[in-house]
C-alpha positions as CSV (number, residue, x, y, z in Angstrom):
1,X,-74.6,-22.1,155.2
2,X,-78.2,-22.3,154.7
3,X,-81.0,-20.1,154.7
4,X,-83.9,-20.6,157.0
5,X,-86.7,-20.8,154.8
6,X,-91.0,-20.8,156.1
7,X,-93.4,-23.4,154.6
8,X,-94.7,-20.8,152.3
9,X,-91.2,-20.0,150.8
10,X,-89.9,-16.9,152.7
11,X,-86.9,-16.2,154.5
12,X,-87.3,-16.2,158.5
13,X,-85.1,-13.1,159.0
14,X,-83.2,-13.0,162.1
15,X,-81.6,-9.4,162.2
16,X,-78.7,-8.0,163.6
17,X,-80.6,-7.1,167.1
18,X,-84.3,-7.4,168.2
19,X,-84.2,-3.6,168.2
20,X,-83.6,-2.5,164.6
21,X,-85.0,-4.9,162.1
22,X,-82.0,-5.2,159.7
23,X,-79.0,-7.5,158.8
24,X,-75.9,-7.1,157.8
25,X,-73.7,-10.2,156.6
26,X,-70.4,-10.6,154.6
27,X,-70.5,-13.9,153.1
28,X,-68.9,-16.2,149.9
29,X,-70.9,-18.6,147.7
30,X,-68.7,-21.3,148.5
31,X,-70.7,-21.1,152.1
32,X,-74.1,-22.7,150.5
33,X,-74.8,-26.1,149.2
34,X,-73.9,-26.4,145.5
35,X,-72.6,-22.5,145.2
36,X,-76.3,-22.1,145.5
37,X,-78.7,-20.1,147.7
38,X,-82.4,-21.4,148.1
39,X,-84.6,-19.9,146.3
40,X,-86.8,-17.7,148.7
41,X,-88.5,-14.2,149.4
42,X,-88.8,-11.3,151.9
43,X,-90.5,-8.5,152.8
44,X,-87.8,-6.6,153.4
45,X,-85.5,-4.9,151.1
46,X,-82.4,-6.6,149.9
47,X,-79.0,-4.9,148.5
48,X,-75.9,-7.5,147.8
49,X,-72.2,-5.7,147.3
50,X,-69.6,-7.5,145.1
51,X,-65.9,-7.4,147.0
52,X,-64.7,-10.6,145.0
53,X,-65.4,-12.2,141.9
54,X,-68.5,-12.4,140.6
55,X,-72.4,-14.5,140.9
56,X,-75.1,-15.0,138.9
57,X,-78.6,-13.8,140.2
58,X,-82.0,-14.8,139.6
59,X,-84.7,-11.9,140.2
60,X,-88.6,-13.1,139.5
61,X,-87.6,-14.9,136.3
62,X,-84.4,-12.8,134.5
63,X,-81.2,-13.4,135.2
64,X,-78.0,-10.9,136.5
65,X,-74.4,-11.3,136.3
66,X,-72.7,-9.4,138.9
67,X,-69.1,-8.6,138.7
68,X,-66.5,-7.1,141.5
69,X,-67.2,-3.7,142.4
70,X,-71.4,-3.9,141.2
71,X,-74.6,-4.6,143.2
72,X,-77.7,-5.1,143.2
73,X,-81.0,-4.3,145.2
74,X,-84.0,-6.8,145.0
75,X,-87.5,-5.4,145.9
76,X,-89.9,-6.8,148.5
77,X,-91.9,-9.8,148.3
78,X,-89.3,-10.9,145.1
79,X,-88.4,-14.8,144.5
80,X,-84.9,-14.9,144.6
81,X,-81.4,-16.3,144.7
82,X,-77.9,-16.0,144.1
83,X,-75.6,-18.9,142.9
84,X,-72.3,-19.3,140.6
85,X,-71.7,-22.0,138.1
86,X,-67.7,-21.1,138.1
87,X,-65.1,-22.3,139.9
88,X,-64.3,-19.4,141.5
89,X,-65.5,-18.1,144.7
90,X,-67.3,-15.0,145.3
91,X,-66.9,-12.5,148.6
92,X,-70.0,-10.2,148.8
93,X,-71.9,-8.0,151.2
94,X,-75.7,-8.8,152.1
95,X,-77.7,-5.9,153.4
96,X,-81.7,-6.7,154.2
97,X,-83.8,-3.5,155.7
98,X,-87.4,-4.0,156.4
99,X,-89.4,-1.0,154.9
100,X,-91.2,-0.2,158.3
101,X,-88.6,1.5,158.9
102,X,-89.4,3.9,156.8
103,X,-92.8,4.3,157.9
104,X,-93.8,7.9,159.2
105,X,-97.4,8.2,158.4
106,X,-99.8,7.3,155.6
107,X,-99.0,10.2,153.5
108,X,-95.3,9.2,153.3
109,X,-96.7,5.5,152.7
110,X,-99.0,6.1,150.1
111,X,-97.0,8.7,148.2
112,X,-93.9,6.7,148.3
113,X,-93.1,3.8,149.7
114,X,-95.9,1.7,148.2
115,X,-95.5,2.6,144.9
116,X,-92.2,1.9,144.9
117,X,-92.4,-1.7,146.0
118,X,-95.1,-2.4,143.8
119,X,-93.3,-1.4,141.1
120,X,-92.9,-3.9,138.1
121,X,-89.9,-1.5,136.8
122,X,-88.1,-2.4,139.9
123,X,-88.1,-5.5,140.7
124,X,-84.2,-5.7,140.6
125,X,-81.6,-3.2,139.9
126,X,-78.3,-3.5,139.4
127,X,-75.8,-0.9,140.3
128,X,-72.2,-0.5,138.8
129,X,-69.9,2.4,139.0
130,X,-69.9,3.5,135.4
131,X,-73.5,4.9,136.1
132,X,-73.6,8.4,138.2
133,X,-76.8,7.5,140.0
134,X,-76.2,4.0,140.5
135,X,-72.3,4.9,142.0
136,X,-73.9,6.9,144.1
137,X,-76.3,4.0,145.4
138,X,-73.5,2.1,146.0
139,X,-71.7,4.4,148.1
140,X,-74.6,5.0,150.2
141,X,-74.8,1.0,150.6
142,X,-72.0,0.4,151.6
143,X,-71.8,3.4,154.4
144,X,-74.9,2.0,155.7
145,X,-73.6,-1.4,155.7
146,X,-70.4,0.1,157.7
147,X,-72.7,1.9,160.2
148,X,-74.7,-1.1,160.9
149,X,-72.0,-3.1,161.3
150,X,-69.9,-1.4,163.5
151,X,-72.7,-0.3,165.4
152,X,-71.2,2.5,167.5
153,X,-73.0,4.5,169.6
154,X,-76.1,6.2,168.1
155,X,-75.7,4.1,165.0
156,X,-79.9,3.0,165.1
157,X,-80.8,6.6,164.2
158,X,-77.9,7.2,161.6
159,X,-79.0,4.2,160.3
160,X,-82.6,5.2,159.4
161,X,-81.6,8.2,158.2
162,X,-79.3,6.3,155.9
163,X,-81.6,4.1,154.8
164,X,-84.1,7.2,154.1
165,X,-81.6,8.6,151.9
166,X,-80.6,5.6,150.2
167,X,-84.3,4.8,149.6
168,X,-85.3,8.4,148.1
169,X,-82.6,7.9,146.0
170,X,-83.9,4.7,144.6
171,X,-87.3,6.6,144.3
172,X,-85.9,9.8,142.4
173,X,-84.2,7.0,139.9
174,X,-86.6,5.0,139.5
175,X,-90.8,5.4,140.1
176,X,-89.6,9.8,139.4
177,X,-88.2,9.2,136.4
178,X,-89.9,6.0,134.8
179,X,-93.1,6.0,136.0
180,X,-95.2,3.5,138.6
181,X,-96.0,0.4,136.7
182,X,-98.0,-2.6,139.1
183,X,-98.0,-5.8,137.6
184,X,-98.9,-9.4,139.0
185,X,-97.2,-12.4,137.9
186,X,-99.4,-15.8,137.4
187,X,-96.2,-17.4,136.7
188,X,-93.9,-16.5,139.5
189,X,-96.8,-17.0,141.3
190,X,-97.0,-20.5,140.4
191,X,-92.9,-20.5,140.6
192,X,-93.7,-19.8,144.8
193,X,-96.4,-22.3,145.1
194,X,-94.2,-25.1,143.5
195,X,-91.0,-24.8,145.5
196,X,-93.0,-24.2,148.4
197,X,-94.9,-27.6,148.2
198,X,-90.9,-29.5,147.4
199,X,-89.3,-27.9,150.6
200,X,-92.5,-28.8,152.7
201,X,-93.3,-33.0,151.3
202,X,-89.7,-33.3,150.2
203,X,-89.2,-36.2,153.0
204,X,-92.5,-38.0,150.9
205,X,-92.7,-39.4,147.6
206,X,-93.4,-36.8,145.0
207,X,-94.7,-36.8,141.3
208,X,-94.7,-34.3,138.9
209,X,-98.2,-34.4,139.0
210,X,-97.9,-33.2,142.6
211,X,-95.5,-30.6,141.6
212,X,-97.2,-29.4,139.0
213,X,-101.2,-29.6,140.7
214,X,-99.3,-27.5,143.8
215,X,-98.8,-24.3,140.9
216,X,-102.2,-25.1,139.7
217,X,-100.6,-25.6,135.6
218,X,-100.2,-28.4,133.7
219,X,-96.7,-30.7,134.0
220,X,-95.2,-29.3,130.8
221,X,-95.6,-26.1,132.0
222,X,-94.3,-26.5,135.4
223,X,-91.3,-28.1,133.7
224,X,-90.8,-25.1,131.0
225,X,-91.5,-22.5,134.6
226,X,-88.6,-24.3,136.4
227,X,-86.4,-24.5,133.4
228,X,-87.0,-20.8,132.8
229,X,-86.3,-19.8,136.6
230,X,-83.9,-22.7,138.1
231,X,-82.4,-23.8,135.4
232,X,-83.4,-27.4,135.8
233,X,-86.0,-29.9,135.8
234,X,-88.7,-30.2,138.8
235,X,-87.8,-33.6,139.9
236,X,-83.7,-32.2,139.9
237,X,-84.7,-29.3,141.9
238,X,-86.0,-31.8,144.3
239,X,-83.1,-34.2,144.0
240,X,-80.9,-31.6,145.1
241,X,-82.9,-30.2,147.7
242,X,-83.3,-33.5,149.4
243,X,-79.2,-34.0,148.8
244,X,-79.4,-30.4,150.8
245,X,-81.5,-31.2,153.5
246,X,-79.5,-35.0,154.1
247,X,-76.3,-32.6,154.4
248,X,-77.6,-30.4,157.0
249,X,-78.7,-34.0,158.8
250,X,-75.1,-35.2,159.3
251,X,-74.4,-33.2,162.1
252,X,-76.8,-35.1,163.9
253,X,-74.5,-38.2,165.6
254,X,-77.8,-39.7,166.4
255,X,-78.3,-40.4,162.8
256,X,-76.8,-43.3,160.5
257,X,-77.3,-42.7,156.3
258,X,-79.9,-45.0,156.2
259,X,-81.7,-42.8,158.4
260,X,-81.0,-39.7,157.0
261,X,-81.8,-41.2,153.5
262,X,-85.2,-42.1,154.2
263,X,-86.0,-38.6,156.3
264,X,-85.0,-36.8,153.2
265,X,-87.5,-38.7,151.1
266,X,-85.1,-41.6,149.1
267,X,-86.3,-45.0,149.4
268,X,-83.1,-46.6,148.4
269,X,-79.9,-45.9,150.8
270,X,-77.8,-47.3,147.8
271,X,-79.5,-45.0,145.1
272,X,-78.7,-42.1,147.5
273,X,-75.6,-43.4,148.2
274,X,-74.5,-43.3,144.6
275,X,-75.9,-39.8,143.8
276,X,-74.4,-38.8,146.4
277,X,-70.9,-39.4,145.5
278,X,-71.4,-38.6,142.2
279,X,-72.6,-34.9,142.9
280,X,-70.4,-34.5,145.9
281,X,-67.1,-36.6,144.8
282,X,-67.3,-38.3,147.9
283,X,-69.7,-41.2,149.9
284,X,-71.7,-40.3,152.3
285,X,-70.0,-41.5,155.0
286,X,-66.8,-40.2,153.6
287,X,-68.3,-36.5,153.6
288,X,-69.5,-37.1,157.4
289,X,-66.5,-37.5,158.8
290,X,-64.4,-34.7,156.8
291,X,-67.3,-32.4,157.6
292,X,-66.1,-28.7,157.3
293,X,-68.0,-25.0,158.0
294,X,-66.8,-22.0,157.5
């Protein structure tokens, strides 16, 4: 599974139906390349449900463990990603609502909904039962996520009013009670700038000085910004996006791997040949013809 992903790093969202403008998934980690979805962004409003073991997620540079049973929402216009360094696979509910949904007028607008997905407070919260208010949010998840998917008859206007409720409840818990805090960050601005320029000249040759010019900061600190928020070097996080992308090329017949290798940016068909096997367990050609999707 992979997510389709814009030039400037967010998420084209293709929603349930071209009438209501959310989606509704149930989905495993196992599904994405390397346990791990691409890093990305929205506008809309994300909520992700637990129903089997447990993934890590990365929220604007801090890190969330999520076990069975917890969730957690991610704000709008948040760099994100979920992924799982276990062996064990992870069942979870996705739920994305755009906030135009909530729209009524600019009183509404001003008074509410912008403050809230401004908030620095709220960039990410995570719900678990043990927690009155954030039991509560899960229930209200995962009804909506049942009305949505099921989508019987009059289900577009029980959602919204679902998703009204869940949101003030967010609100009341959150902005009510802690105060409306905007903050811009240089660094996860820098974060979008960088991964933006890999997934869009990954089929080139790259530098780190490319990398790094992209963010606008010096290499050492584009290498301390990706170790902070990936995990990893620049020039891995390229690697394995370029291993990604020369995955999602095998389906095409039309293609041999020394094509594919040179359209995802190595110039050796042997180096990416050995990599290959070494992060997959398998050659190239091996993988192509035992090719599997859920």
């Amino acid at each position: 599974m992979q997510l389709n992903v814009a030039e400037n790093l967010s998420e084209i969202v293709e929603y349930d139906t071209p009438y209501l403008p959310i989606r509704t998934r149930q989905s495993r980690i196992s599904y994405f390349y390397n346990r791990s979805a691409s890093c990305h962004w929205h506008h809309d409003l994300e909520f992700i449900l637990i129903l089997e073991g447990s993934m890590d997620y990365f929220v604007d540079g801090e890190y969330y463990l999520l076990q069975q049973g917890e969730g957690i929402f991610v704000n709008s216009n948040r760099l994100h990603y979920g992924f799982s360094n276990q062996d064990e696979d992870c069942s979870f509910l996705v739920l994305l609502l755009n906030p135009s949904l909530l729209v009524r007028n600019t009183h509404i607008e001003n008074k509410y909904i912008k403050p809230f997905l401004q908030d620095s407070n709220s960039d990410a919260i995570v719900f678990t039962e043990q927690v009155a208010w954030q039991s509560e949010a899960l229930r209200l998840i995962r009804r909506l996520y049942e009305t949505c998917h099921h989508q019987e008859e009059g289900y577009e206007m029980l959602a919204i009013t679902q998703f009204e409720l869940l949101f003030l409840h967010l609100y009341t818990n959150t902005v009510v009670k802690h105060g409306f805090q905007e903050a811009y960050s240089k660094d996860i601005a820098a974060m979008k700038k960088m991964i933006a320029y890999i997934q869009m000249h990954y089929a080139e040759s790259i530098s780190l000085q490319d990398i790094s010019t992209a963010g606008a900061v010096c290499r050492s600190k584009c290498c301390r910004l990706f170790k902070h928020s990936l995990k990893k070097s620049p020039i891995a996080y390229l690697t394995d996006y370029r291993l990604q992308k020369s995955i999602e090329l095998m389906t095409n017949n039309s293609l041999n791997i020394t094509d594919i290798s040179a359209a995802c940016g190595f110039n050796s068909s042997n180096y990416f040949a050995e990599l290959f096997k070494k992060i997959m367990g398998v050659s190239p050609t091996e993988y192509r013809k035992t090719m599997a999707y859920p």
